[in-house]
N, C-alpha and C positions, 0 to 999 in steps of 0.2 A: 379451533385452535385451543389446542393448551396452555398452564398460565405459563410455564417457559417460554412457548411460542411467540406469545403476549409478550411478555415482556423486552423479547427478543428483538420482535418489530418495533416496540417502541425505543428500544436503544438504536436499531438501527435508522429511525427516524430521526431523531437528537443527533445522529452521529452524521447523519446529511447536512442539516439545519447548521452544525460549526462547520463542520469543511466548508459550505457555503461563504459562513462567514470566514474561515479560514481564507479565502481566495479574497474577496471581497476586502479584509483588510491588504490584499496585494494590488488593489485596484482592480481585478480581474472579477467575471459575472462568472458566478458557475448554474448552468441551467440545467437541471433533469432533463434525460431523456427520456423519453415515455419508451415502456418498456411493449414489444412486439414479443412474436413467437422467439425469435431467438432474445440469448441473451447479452443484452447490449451493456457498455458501461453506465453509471451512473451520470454522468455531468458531460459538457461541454462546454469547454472553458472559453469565454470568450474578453479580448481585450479593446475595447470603444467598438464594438458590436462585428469585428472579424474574429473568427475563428483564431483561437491559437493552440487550443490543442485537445486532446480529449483523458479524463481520468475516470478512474471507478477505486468506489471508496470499499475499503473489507473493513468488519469490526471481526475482531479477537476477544469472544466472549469469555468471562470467567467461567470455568467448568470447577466441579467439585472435582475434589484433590483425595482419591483416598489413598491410606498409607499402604507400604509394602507392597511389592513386587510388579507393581505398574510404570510401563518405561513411562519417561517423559516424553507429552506429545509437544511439545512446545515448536521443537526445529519442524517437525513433519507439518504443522498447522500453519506455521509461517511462507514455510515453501510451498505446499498448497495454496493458499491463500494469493502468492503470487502469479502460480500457475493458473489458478482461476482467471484473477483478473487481466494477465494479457491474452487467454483464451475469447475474455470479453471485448479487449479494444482493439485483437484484432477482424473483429464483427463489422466494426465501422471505421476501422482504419486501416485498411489491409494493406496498403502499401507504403504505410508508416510518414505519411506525406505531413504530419504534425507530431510535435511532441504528444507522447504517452506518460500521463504522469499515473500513480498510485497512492492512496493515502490509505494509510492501517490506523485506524485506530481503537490503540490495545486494551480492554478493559478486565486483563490478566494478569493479577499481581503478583505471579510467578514468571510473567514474562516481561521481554522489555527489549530495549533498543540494542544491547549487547548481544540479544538472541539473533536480532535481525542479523547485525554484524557477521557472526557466526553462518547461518545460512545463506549469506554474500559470497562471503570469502573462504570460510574453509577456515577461519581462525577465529579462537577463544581470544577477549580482549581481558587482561590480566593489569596485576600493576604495574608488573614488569614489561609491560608494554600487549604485542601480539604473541600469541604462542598457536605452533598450527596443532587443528585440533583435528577436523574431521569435514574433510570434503564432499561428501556424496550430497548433500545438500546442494550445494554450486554444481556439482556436476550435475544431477538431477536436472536443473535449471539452464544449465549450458546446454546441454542434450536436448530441450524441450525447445531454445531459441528464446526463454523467456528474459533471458538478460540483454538479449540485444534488440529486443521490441517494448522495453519499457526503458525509458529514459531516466525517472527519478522515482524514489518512494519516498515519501511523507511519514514519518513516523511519530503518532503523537499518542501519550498515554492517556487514560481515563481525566488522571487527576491534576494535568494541565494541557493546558491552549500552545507550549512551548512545542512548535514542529523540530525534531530531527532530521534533516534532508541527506538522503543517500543517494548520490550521482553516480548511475551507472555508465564505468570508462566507457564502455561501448557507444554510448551515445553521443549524435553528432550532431544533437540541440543542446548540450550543455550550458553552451556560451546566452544562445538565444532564452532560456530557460533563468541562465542564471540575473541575465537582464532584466526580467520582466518579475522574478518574484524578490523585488523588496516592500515592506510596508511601505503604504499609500502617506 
């Protein structure tokens, strides 16, 4: 491994270790799965030892920024990054028989939960409220089935513990979901 590499692993270690406790302060155990040939999600969320649902956690590494004439990869890394992970839960959940949860955590200070936003919906959030900006993001995602097989994303940045939760309308664990995650 390289020191990138290195270093890579090790955020993505730290970045298990809070979602952990990220669940944990909900009362909820989040357990590793051990990983086989294919590839599974991260966690198995459980509530007084039953299953309540399954996540996998993405990090959004900071990349070097160089100037001029390079698109932004920000939307494209987000929407991938979704697509990844319901490619993962649906490995061990394939008939969506529990919540699908998601948690990003972004350690890219060019991106952020407005980006998310935008790669959802199709809209730039402004001061003026929403303005539509650019859909193929969400299409992308509709097309793949990945907004209707993940119930909620977790959106939490580097430099705090504060989750942004994104409920996807699709989803018909909302209610159940929105139950079970208040602090303990």
């Amino acid at each position: 491994m390289n020191k990138k590499q290195l270093m890579a692993a090790e955020i993505e270690k730290k970045d298990k270790e809070k979602t952990q406790q990220f669940f944990k302060s909900m009362g909820l155990e989040a357990r590793l799965i051990s990983k086989g040939e294919v590839k599974t999600p991260d966690f198995g969320i459980y509530q007084n030892n039953n299953l309540f649902g399954y996540c996998e956690l993405k990090s959004i590494m900071e990349e070097e920024w160089e100037g001029g004439g390079r698109n932004d990869p920000t939307y494209n890394r987000i929407q991938n990054k979704i697509h990844e992970a319901v490619k993962q839960l649906k490995t061990i959940n394939p008939k969506h028989a529990v919540p699908n949860i998601i948690v990003i955590r972004n350690h890219e200070k060019h991106c952020g939960k407005p980006d998310l936003h935008t790669v959802l919906t199709g809209k730039f959030l402004s001061t003026q409220g929403e303005v539509d900006f650019d859909t193929r993001y969400r299409r992308g995602l509709l097309k793949n089935g990945d907004l209707s097989y993940s119930d909620l994303i977790v959106w939490m940045d580097n430099d705090s513990d504060l989750p942004h939760y994104y409920f996807l309308k699709e989803s018909s664990y909302k209610q159940q979901i929105t139950d079970v995650l208040k602090p303990a």
